[in-house]
C-alpha positions in Angstrom: 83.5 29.5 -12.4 83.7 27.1 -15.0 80.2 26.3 -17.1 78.9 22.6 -17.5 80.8 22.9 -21.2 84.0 24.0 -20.0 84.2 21.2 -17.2 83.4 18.5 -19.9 85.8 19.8 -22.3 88.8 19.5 -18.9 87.8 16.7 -18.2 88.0 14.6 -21.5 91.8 16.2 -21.7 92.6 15.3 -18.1 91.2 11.7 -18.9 93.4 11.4 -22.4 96.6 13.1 -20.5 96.6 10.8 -17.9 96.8 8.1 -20.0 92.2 7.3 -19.9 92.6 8.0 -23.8 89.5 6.0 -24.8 87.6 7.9 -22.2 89.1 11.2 -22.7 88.1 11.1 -26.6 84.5 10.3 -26.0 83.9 12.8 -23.7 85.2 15.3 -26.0 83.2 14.2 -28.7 80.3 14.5 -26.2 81.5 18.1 -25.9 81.5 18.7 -29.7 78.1 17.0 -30.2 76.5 19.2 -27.6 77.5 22.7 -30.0 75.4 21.0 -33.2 77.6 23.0 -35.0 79.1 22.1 -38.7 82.7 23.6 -38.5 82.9 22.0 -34.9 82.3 18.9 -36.6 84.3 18.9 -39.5 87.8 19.7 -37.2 86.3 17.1 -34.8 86.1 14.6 -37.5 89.8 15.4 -38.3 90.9 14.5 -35.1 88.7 11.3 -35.2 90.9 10.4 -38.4 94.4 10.6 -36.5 92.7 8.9 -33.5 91.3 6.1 -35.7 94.6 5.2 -37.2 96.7 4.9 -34.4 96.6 1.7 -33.4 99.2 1.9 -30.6 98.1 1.6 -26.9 100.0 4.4 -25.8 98.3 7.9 -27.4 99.6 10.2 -25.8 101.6 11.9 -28.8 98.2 12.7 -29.8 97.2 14.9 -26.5 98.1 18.3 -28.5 95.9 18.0 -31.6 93.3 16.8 -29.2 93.7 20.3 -27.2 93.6 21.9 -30.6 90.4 20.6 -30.8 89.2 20.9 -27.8 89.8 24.6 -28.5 87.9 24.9 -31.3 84.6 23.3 -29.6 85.7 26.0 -27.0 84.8 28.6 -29.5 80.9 27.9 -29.6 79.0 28.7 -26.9 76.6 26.2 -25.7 73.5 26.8 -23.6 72.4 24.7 -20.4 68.6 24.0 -20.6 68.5 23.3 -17.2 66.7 20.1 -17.5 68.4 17.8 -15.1 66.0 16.4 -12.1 62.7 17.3 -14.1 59.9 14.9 -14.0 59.2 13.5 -17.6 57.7 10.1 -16.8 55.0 9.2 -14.1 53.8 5.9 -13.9 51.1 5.7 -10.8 49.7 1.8 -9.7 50.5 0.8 -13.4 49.2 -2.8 -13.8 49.0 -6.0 -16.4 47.2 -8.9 -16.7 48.4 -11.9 -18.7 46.5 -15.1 -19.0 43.4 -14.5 -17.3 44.9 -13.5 -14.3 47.6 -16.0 -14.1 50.2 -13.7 -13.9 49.6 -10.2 -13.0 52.3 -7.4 -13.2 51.8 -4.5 -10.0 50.6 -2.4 -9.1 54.0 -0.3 -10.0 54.6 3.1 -9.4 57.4 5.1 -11.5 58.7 8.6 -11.4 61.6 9.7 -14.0 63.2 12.4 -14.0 65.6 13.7 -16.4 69.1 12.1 -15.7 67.5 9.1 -13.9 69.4 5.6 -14.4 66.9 2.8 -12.9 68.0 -0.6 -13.0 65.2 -3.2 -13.2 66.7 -7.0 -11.7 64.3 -9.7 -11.0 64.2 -13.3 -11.6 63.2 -14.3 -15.4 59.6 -14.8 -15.3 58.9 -11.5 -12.9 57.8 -8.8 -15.3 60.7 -6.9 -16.3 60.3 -6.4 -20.0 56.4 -6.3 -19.8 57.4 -3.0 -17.4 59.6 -1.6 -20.1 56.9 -2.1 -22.8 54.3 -0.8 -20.7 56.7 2.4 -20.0 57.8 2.4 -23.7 53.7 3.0 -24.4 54.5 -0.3 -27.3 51.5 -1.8 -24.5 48.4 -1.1 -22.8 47.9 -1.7 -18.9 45.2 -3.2 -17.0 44.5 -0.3 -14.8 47.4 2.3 -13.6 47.9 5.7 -15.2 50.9 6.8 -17.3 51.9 10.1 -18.1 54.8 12.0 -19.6 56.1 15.5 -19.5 58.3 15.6 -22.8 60.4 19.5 -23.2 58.4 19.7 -26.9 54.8 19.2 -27.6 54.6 15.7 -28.9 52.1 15.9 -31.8 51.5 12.2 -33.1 52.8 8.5 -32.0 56.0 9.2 -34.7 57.0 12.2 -32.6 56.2 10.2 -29.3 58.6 7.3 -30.3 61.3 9.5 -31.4 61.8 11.1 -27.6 60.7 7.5 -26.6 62.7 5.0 -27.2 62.3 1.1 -26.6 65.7 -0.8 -27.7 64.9 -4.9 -27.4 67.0 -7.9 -26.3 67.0 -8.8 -30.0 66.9 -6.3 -32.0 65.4 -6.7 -36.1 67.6 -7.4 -39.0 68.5 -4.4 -41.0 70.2 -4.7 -44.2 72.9 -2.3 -45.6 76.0 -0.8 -44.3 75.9 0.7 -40.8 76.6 4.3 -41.9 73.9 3.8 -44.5 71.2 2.8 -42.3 72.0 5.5 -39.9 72.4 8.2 -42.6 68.8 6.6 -43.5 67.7 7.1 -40.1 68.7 10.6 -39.6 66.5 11.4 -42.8 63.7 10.4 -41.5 63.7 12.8 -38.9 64.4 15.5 -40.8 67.9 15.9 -41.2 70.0 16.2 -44.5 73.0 17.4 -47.1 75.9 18.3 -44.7 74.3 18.1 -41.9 73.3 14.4 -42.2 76.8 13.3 -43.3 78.9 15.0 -40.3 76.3 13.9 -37.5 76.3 10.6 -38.8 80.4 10.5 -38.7 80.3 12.1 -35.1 77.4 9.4 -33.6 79.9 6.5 -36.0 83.3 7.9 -34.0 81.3 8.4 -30.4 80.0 5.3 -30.5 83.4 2.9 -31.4 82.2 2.3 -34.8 84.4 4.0 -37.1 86.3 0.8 -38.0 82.9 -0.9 -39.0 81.2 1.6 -40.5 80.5 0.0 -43.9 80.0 -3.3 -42.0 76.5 -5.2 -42.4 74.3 -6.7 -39.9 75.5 -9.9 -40.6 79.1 -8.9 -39.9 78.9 -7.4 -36.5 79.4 -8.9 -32.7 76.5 -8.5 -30.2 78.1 -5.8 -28.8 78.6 -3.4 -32.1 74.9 -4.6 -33.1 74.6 -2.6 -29.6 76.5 0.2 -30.0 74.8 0.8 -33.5 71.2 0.8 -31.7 72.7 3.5 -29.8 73.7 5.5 -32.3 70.3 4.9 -33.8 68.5 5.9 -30.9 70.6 9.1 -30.1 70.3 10.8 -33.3 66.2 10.6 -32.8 67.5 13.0 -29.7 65.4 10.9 -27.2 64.4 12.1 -24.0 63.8 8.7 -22.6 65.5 5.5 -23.0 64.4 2.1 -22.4 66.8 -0.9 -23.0 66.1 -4.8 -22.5 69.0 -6.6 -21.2 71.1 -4.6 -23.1 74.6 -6.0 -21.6 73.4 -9.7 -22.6 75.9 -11.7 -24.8 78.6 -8.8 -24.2 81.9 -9.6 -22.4 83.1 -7.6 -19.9 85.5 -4.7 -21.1 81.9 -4.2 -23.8 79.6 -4.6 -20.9 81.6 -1.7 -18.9 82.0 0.4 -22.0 78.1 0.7 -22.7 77.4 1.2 -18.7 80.0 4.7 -19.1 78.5 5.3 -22.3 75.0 4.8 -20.4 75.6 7.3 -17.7 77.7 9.9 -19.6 74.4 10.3 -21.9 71.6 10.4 -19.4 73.6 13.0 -17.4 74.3 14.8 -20.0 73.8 18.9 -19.6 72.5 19.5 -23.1 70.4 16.3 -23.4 69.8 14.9 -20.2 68.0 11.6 -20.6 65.7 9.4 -18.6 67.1 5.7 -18.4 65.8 2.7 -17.1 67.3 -0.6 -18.6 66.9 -4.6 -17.2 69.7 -6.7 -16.7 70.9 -9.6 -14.8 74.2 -8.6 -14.1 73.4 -7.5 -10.4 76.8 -5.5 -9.5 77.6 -3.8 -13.1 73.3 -2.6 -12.6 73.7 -1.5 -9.4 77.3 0.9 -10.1 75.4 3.1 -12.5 71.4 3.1 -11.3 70.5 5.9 -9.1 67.8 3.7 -7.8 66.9 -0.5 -8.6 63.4 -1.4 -9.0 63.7 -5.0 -8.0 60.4 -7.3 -9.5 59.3 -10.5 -7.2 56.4 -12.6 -8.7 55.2 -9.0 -11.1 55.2 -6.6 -7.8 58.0 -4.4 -6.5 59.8 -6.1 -3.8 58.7 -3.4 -0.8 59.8 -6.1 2.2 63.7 -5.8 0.0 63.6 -1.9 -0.9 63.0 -1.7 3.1 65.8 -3.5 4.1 67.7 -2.1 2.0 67.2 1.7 3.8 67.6 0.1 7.2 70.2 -2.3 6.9 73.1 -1.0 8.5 75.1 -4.3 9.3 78.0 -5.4 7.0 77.3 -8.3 4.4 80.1 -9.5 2.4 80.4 -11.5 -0.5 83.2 -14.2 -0.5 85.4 -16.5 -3.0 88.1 -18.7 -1.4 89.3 -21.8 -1.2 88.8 -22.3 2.6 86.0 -24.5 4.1 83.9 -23.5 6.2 85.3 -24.0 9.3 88.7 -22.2 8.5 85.8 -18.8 7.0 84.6 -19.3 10.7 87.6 -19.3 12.5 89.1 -16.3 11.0 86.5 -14.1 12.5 84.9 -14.2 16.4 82.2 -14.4 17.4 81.4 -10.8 17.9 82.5 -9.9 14.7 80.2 -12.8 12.5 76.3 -12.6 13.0 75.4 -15.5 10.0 77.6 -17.3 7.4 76.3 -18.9 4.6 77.3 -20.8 1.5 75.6 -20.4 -2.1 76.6 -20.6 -5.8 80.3 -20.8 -4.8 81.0 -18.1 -2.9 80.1 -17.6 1.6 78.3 -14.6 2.3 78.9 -13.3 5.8 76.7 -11.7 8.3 78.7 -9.5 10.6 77.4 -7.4 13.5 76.7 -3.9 13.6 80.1 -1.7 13.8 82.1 -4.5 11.9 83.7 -2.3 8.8 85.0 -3.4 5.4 88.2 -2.6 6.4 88.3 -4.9 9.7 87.2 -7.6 7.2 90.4 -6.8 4.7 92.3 -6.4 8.0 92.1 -9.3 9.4 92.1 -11.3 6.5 95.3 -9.8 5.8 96.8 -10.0 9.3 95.7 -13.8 8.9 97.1 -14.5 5.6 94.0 -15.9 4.8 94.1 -16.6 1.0 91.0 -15.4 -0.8 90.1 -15.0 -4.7 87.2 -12.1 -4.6 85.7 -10.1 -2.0 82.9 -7.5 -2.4 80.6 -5.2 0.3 76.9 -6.6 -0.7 75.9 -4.6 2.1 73.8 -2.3 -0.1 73.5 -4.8 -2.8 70.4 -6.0 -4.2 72.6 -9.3 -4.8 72.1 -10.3 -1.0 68.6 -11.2 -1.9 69.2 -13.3 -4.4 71.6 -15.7 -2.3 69.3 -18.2 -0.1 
């Protein structure tokens, strides 16, 4: 049976071969970050070069010197910690209040576990970053207790904000190149010579940065200014990660690059991570989040987190050119419970038994044009439709 190691290493080779190459060469430099080991690097890096400067679409010519590669990472064993599902965060009836009283966050109560994704969605207004803070310990509550369960004993707030880790909407200004400030970074906690110069490359190549690597602040998009917090933050070798509407201002091939990048690190074997991150972007949230803490007026939304267990009719979500009448038509009555029309798009009510694919069945037997369909049925994006 094949260890945690091994099926990361298969699978980054079974993404590139089938043609996934962007995927495939992450997760094997997942892979090669997880032995910490220098010659590992250094043939790694090698590969990274070839990669780097092939600029065609199609890679595939470079699938053998990737399996060389993969070999060599093969070569050093690497030990699972066993660290997935354990509690490292507890938050129990945490509270906050901000102008006398006027708006008060909670009572909240949070477990994390190592491995956890939570998405946090809620109206502007309703909390979300003062929930983050509060969980990033930058805060104090009101009342509430908060406690954490770190793998290492966490001797002063510097060792406390290296395995907890609070990445803004904005982040500050730095000045220098990228791979300067991270090599900068790295020092701080310890790290140096050889050591500092190869990690730095690895977290610059895993993180789509090679290109701009002696870029400045300045000269970066939204999205690299993101990708370099992340390679920031994951050099500190964090055990919890909080992140503030960290797909804001991306488009959408950068907004689903940092979600994978999001879920292959916090499930990681070697460094699972604890993840909870706020964002408006309802469906791209919800495809990575284990669970969705949805904030209404400060306080978690229990009347929505109990619909959402005991909702068992269909709800879909609807784009098409067709009035209403002709949306009404195409279904019976005994199929459509409730339709509705908001910000565009009908969402339909259908009865208990209707499927998704007697929807996409009889649209199709009706040749009923449509532009976008999507099962809200579990969605937190139902909610936010009256």
């Amino acid at each position: 049976m094949l260890n945690e190691q091994e099926v990361l290493i298969a699978n980054g080779l079974t993404y590139f071969k089938r043609g996934d190459f962007s995927l495939g060469y992450r997760t094997i430099l997942d892979a090669a970050l997880h032995t910490d080991d220098n010659e590992v690097f250094k043939q790694t890096l090698q590969f990274v070069e070839v990669y780097e400067k092939d600029t065609s679409e199609d890679k595939s010519s470079l699938y053998s010197q990737l399996e060389k590669c993969a070999n060599v990472i093969r070569k050093v064993p690497v030990e699972n910690p066993n660290l997935l599902g354990k509690t490292i965060l507890t938050g129990k009836q945490l509270t906050k209040n901000y102008n006398k009283g006027r708006f008060v966050l909670g009572p909240v109560d949070v477990e994390l576990k190592k491995g956890d994704i939570f998405g946090l969605v809620g109206e502007n207004g309703n909390g979300k970053t003062t929930l983050l803070t509060i969980l990033g310990y930058l805060i104090t509550t009101t009342s509430g207790e908060l406690s954490f369960s770190f793998s290492e004993e966490i001797k002063d707030d510097y060792d406390l904000k290296s395995k907890l880790v609070y990445i803004p909407q904005r982040t500050g200004v730095w000045y220098g190149s990228v791979i300067d400030n991270l090599k900068f970074s790295l020092v701080h906690h310890g790290v140096t010579g050889e050591k500092n110069n190869l990690l730095v490359h690895m977290m610059i190549a895993r993180f789509g940065l090679w290109n701009y690597k002696d870029l400045k602040w300045k000269e970066l998009s939204s999205g690299y200014k993101m990708r370099f917090e992340l390679a920031r933050t994951l050099l500190r070798k964090p055990e919890i990660v909080l992140l503030d509407e960290p797909l804001a201002n991306l488009d959408i091939l950068a907004q689903q690059v940092i979600l994978e990048d999001l879920k292959m690190l916090a499930k990681s074997h070697v460094n699972p991570i604890a993840m909870v991150f706020s964002s408006q972007q309802l469906y791209e949230v919800e495809k990575v989040s284990d669970d969705v803490i949805y904030l209404r007026n400060g306080k978690p939304d229990e009347v929505l987190n109990l619909e959402k267990k005991e909702n068992n009719s269909l709800v879909i979500e609807l784009d098409s050119e067709n009035s209403r009448d002709k949306v009404e038509v195409l279904f019976s009555n005994e199929e459509l419970k409730k339709i509705e029309f908001n910000g565009g798009v009908y969402i339909l009510y259908f009865n208990e038994g209707i499927t998704f694919n007697d929807v996409l069945s009889t649209i199709s037997k009706n040749e009923f044009s449509i532009q976008y369909i999507r099962d809200i049925s579990n969605s937190t994006r139902r909610f936010f439709v009256y």
